[in-house]
N, C-alpha and C positions, 0 to 999 in steps of 0.2 A: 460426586465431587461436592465439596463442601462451599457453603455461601463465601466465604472468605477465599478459597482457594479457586470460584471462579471470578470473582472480581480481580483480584490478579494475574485473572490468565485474559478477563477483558481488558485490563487495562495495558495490559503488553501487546494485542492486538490492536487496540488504538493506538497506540505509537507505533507499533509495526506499519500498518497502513498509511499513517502522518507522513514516515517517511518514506514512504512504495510513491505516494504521488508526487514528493517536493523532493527527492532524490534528485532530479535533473538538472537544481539549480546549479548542483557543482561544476558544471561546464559554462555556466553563464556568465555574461561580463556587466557591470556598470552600465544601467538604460542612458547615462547622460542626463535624463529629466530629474532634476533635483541632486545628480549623488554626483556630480563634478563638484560643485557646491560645498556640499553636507560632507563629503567623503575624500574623492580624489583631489581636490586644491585646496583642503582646507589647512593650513599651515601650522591650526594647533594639533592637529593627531599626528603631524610629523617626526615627534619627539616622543612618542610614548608616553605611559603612564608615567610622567614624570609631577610632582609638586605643582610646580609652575604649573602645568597643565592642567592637573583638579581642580587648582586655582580658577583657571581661565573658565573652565566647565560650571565652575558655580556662580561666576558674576558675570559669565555676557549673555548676551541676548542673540549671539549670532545669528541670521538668517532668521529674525522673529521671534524665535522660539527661546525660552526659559526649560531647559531641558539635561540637568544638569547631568543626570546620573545615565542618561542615553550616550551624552558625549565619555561620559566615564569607560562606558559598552564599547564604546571603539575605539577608545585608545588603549584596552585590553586588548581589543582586535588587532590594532597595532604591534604589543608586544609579542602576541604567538604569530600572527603571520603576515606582519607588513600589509595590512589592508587589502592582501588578494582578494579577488571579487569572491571566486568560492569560498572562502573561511569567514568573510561578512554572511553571506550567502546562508551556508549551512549550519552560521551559528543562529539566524533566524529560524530555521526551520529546529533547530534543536528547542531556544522559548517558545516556541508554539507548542511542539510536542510535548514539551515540559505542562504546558498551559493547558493542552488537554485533558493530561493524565487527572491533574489536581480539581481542573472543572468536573472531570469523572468523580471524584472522591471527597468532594466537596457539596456535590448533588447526591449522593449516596448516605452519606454523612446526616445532609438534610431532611432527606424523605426514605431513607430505608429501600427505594426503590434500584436496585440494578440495571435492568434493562432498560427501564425508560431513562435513568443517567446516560446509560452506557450510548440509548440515539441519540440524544443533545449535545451529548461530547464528541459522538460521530461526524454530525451535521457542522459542528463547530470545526471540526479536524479538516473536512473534506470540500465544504463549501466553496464554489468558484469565488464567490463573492469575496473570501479572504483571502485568496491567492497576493493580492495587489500587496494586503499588509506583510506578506512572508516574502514574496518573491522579488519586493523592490526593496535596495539595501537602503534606502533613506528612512523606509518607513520601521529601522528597528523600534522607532518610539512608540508603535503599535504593538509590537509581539513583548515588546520588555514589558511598557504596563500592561500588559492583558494576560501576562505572565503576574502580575500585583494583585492586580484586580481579581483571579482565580483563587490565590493564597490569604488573600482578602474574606471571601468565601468563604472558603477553608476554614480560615481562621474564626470568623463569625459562628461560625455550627459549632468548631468548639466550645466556643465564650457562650451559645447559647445553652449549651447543658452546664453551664457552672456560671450563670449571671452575675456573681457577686466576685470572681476572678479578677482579680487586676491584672495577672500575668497575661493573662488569654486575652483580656481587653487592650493591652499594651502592643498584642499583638495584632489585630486586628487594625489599630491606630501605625503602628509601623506600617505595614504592608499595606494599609494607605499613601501614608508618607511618600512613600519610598516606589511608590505607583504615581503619584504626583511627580515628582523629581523627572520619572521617566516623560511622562505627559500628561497635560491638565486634565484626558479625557476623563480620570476617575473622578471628576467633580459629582459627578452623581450617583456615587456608590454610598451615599448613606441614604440614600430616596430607595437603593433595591433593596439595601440591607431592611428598611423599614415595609415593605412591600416583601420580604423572607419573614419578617416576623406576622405578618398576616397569614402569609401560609408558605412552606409547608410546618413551619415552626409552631403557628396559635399562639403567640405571644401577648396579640391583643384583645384577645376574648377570655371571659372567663368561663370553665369548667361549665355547665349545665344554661348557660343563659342562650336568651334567641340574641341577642345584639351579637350582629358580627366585629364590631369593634369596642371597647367596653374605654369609657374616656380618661379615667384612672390608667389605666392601662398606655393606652397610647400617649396620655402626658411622663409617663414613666417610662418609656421608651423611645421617647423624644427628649426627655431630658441626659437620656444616658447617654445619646450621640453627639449631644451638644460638641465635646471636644473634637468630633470627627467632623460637622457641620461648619467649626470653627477655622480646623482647618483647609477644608475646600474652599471657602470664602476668602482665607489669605493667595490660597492656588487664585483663587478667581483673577482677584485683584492686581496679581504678577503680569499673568501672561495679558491681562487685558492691557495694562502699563507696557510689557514688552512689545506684543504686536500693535501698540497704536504708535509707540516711536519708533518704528521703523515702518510703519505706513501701510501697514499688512491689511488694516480693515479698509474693508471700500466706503467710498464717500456715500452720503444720504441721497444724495443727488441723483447720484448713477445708480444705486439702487435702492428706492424708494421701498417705506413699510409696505405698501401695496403688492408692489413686485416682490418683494422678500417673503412676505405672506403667503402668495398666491402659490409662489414656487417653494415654498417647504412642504405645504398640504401637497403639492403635486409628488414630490419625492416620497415624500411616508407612503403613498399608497404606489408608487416608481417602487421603492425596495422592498414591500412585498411583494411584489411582481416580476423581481428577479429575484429575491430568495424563492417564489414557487417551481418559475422557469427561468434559470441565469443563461439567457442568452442574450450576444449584440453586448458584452461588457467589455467595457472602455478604461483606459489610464484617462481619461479625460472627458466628461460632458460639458459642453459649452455653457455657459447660463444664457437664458434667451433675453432675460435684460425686459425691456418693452414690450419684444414680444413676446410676453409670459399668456399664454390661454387662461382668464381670468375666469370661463365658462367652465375650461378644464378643473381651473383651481377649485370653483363651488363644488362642482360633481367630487372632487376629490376631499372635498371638507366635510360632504353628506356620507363618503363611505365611511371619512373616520367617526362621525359621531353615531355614525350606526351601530358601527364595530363595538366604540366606546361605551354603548347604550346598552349592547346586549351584555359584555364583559361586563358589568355593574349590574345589571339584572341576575345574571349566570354566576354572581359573588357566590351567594348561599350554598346553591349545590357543587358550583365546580369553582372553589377558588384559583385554582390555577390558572383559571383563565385572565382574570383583571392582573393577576400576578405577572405574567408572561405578556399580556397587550402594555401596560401600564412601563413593564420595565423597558418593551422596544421601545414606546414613543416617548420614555421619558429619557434615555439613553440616547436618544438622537439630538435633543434641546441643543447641547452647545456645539451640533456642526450640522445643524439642520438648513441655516444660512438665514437664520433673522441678524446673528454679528455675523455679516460676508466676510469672511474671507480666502481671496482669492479670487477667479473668476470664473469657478463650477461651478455648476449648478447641484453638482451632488458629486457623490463617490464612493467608488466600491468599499473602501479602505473603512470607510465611514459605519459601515454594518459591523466591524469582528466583535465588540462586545453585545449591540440591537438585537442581533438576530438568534443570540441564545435565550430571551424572552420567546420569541417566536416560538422557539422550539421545543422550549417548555410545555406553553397551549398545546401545541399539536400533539407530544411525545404522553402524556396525559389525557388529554382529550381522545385521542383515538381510542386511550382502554376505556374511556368511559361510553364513547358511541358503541364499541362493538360488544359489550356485557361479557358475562361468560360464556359464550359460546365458542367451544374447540376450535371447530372451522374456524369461526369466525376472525379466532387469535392467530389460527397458522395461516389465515390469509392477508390477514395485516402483517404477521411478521413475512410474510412471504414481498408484500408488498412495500415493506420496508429495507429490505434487502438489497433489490430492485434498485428501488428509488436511493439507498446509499450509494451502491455499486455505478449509475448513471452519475451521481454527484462528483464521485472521486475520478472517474473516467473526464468529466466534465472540465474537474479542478484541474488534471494532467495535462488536457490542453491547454488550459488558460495558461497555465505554467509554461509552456512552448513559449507564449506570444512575449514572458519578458526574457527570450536569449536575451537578447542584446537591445540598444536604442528604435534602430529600422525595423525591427519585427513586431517591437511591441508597438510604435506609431501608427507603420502600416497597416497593422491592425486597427488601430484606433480608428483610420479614416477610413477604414472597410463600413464598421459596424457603428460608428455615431458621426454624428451632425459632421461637416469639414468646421473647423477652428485654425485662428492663427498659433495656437498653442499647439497644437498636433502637427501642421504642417513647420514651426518653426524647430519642434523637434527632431522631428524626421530630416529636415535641411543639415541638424548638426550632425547627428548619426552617420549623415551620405558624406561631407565634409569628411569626418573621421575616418571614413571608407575612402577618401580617393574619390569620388563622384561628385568636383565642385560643379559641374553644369546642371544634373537632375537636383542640385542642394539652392541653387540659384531658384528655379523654378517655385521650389517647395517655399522659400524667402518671400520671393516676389506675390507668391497666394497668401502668406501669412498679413504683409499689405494690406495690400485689397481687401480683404477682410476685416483687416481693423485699421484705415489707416491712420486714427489718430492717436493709437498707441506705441509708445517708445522702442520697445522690445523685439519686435518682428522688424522697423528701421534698423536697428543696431545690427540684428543679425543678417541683416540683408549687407551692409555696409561692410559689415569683417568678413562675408564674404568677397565682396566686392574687392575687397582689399587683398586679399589674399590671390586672387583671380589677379592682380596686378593695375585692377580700373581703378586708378587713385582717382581722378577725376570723380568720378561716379559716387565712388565711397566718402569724398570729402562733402559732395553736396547731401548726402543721405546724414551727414552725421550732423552738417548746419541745419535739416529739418526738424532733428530728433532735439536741438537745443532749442531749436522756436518752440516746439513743443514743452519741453520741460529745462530752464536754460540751469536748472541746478543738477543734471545727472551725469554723476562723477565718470559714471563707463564709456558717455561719449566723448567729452573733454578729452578722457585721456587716450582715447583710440583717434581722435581729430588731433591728438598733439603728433601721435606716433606717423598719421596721415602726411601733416602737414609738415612732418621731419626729412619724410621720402621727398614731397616737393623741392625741400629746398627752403623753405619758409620756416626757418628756425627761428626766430622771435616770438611769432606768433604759435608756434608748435610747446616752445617755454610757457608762454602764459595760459595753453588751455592746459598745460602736464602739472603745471603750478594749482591750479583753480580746481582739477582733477584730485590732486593731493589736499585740496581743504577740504573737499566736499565727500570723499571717499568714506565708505562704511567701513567697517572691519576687513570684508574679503576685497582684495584688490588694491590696498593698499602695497605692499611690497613690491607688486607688478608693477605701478608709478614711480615707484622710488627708482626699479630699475630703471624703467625706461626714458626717465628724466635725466639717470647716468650716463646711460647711451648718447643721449643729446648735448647733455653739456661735454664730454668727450669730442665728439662733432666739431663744438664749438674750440675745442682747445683747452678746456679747464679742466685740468685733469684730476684735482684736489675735488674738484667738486663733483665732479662722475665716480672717483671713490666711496665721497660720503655721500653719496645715494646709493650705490651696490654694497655698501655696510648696513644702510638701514633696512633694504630690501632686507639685507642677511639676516639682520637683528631681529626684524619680523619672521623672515621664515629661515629658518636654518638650513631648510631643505629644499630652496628652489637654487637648482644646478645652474640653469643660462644666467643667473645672479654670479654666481661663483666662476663659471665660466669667463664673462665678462671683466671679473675681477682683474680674471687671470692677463686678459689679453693687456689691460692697461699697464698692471704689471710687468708682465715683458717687456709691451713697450719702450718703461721708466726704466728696464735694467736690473729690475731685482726680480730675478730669476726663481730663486728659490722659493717665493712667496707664490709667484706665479705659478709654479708648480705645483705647487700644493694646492691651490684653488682647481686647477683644471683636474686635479687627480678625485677631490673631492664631487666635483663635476661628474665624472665618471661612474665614482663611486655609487654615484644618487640614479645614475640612469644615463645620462646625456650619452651617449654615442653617437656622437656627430663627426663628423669632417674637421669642421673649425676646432674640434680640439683635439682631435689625434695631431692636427697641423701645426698646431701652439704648439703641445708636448713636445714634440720632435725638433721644431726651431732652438726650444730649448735644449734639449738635449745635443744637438748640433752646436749651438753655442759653448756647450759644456766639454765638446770633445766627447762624448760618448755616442759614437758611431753606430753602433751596434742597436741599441735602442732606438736613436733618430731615426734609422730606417727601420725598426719596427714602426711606425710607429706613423712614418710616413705609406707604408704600405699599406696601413689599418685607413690611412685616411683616403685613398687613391681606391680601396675596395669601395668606402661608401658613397667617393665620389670621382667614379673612373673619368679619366683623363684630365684632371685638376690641372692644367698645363702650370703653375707656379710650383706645387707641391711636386709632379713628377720631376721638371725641370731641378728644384733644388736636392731631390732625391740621386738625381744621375750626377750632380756634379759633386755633389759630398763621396759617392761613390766611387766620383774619377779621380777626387784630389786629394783625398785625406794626406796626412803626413804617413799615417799607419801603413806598411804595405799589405801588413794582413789585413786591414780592414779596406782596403780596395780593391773594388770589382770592376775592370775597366769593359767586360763583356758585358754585363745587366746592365752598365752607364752606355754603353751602345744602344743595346735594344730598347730601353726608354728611351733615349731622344731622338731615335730614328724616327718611332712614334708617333712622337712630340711633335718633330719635324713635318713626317705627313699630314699631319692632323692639321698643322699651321699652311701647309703647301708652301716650307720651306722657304716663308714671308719674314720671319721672325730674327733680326741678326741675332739676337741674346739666346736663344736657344738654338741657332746654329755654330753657333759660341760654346755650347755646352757641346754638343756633340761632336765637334772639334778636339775638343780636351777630353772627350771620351774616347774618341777613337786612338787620343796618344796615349791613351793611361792600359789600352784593348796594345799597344804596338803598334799602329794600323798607320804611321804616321805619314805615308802619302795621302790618306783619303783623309786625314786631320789638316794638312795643307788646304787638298783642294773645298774640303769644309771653310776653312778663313775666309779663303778666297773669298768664297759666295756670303760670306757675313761680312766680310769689309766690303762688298760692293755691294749689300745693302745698307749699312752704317752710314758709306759716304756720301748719302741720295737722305739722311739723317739730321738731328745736332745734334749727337747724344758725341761731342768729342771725348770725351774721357771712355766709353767704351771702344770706339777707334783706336786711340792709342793703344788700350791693352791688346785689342784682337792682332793690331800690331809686332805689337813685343810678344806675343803667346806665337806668332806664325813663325818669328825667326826662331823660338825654342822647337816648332815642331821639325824646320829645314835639321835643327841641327841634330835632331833625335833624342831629343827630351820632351817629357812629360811634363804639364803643370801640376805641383804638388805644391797645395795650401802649409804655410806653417803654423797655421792656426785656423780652427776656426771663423768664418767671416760672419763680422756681425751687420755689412750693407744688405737692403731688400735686394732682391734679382730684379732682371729687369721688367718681368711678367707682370708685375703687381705693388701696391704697398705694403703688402705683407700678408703669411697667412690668417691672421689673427680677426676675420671678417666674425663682428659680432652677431651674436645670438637675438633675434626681434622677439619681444618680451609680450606681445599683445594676446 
């Protein structure tokens, strides 16, 4: 086989393999942590690749982040497949394997070497440690740039055999660019580039001298990256501007140079010791804060200058060594957590570009510890084999732990420290299962743990809320404003709180103060939920133009549309109403409260046939609706149509009805009364009145007396009540089916 023809047969087995272990994500859902957020509420990827939305992708700073050409990535994702969790899923594992191919050909390109490419690109392919970057769909900003940053590579090995190229150079400069846009991480991809020109390239020595760096040399290859140096410094700049106005870095205070210091030495020598053994990896380590081991920290500050000491001694004969140490610890700088941000201490996610230095030193280093010796090579390759095949087995499992939100936490709190960030996640995950008691518990330890943080309150509060303990939930949410009295998400869940009370004034002026203070996400949810309230109140102009604004923010939030609808109805224009609940639909909502709308409507409109679809759709998802079956049996028993009456099914629902009530109910004994005349049945439609005008008159509802009345003598005489139109009065069950959507 020829050198070309097996680098292409290696490079088809690295991606064969790439996807033998991350194949499973296709069955996976959304963990919750972060990609509610980033992915499923974010209301600009609801529209697709549209204008507007490039737009929006290159001037916000959504959620921190300056990311522009990431949010580009998924509203791509958008247009082929609606944001399904697999098509976000498997389009990460597709940049990775892409990212491998090119780190394969890119190392090949550079050092003429095959096989030792071929285990760096393997290591990088299979690693547990980059499961987090492939397998979590927030983290596409990892696998797109690290998809840049390889082509980057690439592209440098070209430019370096044609130095004087401005096209190869231009491309180099792109696929930076354009790795920035995905994420800032490539800020230090002109520090590797200049550390490839030490070696495997020789760029800065000259032909025959002992200097291993010749300073002509290296001023002329520092002057050449200048425009690439130029532009990580504008990257710098951005995301430090983005993430300090939205509050992303942590305070000096809470973590002090001391503690920032102590705990970076501790992780550089933490993630070589899970790149050697990746075991106990976590979506989340806690930061210890105070109590950082400062003794821990020296010892770990003495390995690295050990490490660093010999790598600079070991320059001369084994360059690859300072090449591969120099590129992990300098590729770690901006999230090694001297700028905090967040509240980990470290993270897996945080190796996918670090640890192909590593892997450099070792895939290198090993031919040079074992010389030429036969054995000695088929026992390292033996022993590389091994150690691949445990890597990729390794990565399969990791893979398991992100099914879904509950698997990936529960793992978390198996194998690292307990946090209120793992326990608050795993609370939303059981939420989302149906398990609001074990999700309480998970709430109430996230507390205790930290209690004077906002976050773990609020989710403890919504579920509170949700649980039906308004009491409970309102005092948890007056904490979280002593605490920080400007945070928009408690205002407006204490407005939505304090709306279920009864206490609408005060429910107006936190939904109000909620809507000054709101970031980008969350927005629209205020607007609804402020509509909802002043609805409440009576102003119905003004609950419009809050579920318009809602809409004009997100075009695609349904219980907005839904809500529309019901106001609409209410006011009589039908047709508008209609069209919002259909659109409602369209987007997802399959609720109750709008199969119930539709149908009202469509009862109003005389379309029969429909109405009781429609009411049947709404009675499956919410058996025994005593308002919605009741208005279903009586459309059924009076229409004018006689084909479209069924005066047998208008029996057997309100017989139902009637048990269910134990035949307390005059208005739905009312109904099956008129059922039974519309079934023929009209003795037992008598002795039906009977029993609701002797409940009516023990009543004051006199205007249903009267009818039950005048409906008895048509039933003595052997007539049926048959409506000449549609009725647009509520029944007596209820104020209507049109019970809004809660927007929290």
């Amino acid at each position: 086989m020829t050198r070309s023809a097996s680098r292409w047969l290696a490079g088809a087995v690295l991606v064969a393999v790439t996807w033998c272990v991350y194949l499973g994500v296709r069955t996976h859902d959304f963990v919750g942590y972060d990609d509610d957020i980033y992915i499923v509420h974010n209301p600009h990827l609801r529209g697709g690749l549209t204008l507007p939305a490039v737009r929006w992708a290159f001037t916000s700073t959504y959620e921190t982040n300056w990311i522009p050409l990431t949010w580009i990535s998924y509203l791509i994702d958008y247009e082929l497949f609606e944001l399904a969790p697999a098509g976000v899923l498997l389009t990460n594992v597709f940049l990775h394997s892409l990212s491998v191919l090119i780190l394969f050909g890119a190392l090949v390109r550079l050092t003429s070497s095959t096989w030792k490419s071929a285990f760096v690109a393997t290591v990088f392919a299979l690693h547990p440690l980059h499961v987090e970057s492939v397998a979590w769909a927030s983290e596409r900003k990892d696998v797109l740039s690290g998809l840049f940053w390889m082509l980057s590579l690439w592209a440098y090995a070209r430019f370096a055999e044609r130095p004087g190229s401005l096209q190869r150079y231009l491309l180099v400069f792109g696929s930076l660019a354009l790795g920035l846009l995905a994420k800032p991480m490539l800020v230090t991809l002109p520090f590797v580039l200049l550390l490839l020109d030490f070696w495997p390239l020789r760029r800065l020595a000259r032909a025959g001298s002992e200097r291993l760096v010749d300073a002509d040399l290296l001023r002329r290859t520092l002057c050449e990256k200048l425009p690439l140096f130029a532009l990580v410094a504008a990257a710098s700049v951005v995301t430090y501007i983005a993430q300090q106005s939205k509050g992303a870095m942590a305070d000096w205070t809470a973590f002090p140079v001391s503690v920032r210091a102590s705990n970076a030495l501790i992780s550089y020598v933490s993630y070589i010791g899970k790149a050697l053994w990746p075991s106990g990896l976590a979506v989340f380590y806690p930061h210890p804060k105070g109590a950082v081991s400062f003794p821990l920290s020296l010892a770990a500050g003495l390995v690295l200058l050990l490490l660093t000491a010999l790598a600079i001694r070991l320059a001369r004969r084994r360059p690859y060594l300072p090449v591969g140490w120099f590129w992990y610890l300098g590729t770690l700088v901006p999230v090694i957590g001297i700028v905090q941000v967040g509240a980990q201490a470290m993270a897996d996610r945080y190796t996918y570009i670090p640890l192909v230095g590593l892997s450099i030193a070792m895939a290198w280093g090993v031919e040079d510890l074992i010389g030429q010796s036969h054995r000695a090579k088929a026992a390292a390759a033996a022993l590389g084999g091994v150690g691949v095949a445990a890597l990729g087995f390794a990565a399969s499992l990791q893979v398991g732990h992100w099914r879904d939100g509950e698997s990936l936490f529960r793992h978390a709190l198996r194998v690292a420290e307990p946090s209120h960030v793992a326990h608050c996640a795993l609370g939303s995950a059981l939420i989302k299962r149906g398990s609001a008691n074990e999700a309480l518990k998970h709430f109430e330890e996230a507390v205790r743990i930290a209690p004077e943080l906002t976050g773990p309150r609020v989710a403890l509060a919504s579920a509170l809320y949700d649980r039906g303990q308004i009491d409970r939930a309102i005092r948890q949410y007056r904490l979280v404003l002593k605490i920080d009295p400007e945070m928009a998400v408690a205002h407006g869940n204490l407005g939505v709180a304090l709306r279920e009370r009864g206490d609408l004034e005060a429910a107006r002026a936190h939904l109000t103060r909620a809507l000054q203070l709101a970031p980008d996400v969350g927005v629209a949810q205020i607007h609804a939920n402020l509509g909802m309230l002043l609805k409440v109140q009576g102003d119905v102009e003004g609950a419009l133009r809050h579920y318009r604004a809602a809409l004009l923010l997100d075009p695609g939030y349904s219980d907005a549309h839904a809500n529309v609808g019901f106001v609409l109805m209410e006011e009589g224009r039908l047709d508008e109403a209609l069209e919002h609940l259909r659109i409602a639909r369209e987007l997802g909502l399959e609720r109750d409260e709008v199969h119930a709308g539709m149908a009202e409507i469509f009862r109003m409109r005389g379309e029969v046939g429909r109405a009781a679809e429609h009411y049947r759709k709404a009675l499956r998802l919410r058996p025994g609706w005593p308002l919605v079956a009741n208005n279903l049996a009586w459309m059924l028993a009076t229409h004018p149509d006689r084909t479209l009456r069924d005066g047998a099914e208008a029996v057997r629902i309100s017989e139902a009805l009637c048990e269910s009530s134990e035949y307390s109910d005059p208005a739905i004994l009312d109904t099956l009364a008129v059922s039974y005349a519309a079934a023929g049945r009209f003795g037992d439609a008598v002795r039906t009145a009977d029993q609701a005008l002797a409940l009516a008159r023990t009543g004051a509802d006199l205007a249903l007396l009267r009818q039950l009345e005048t409906r008895r003598e048509l039933f003595e005489r052997g007539q049926s009540v048959v409506e000449s139109a549609p009725r647009r009065e509520k029944r007596k069950q209820g104020e209507g089916v049109s019970n809004e959507v809660d927007h929290r």
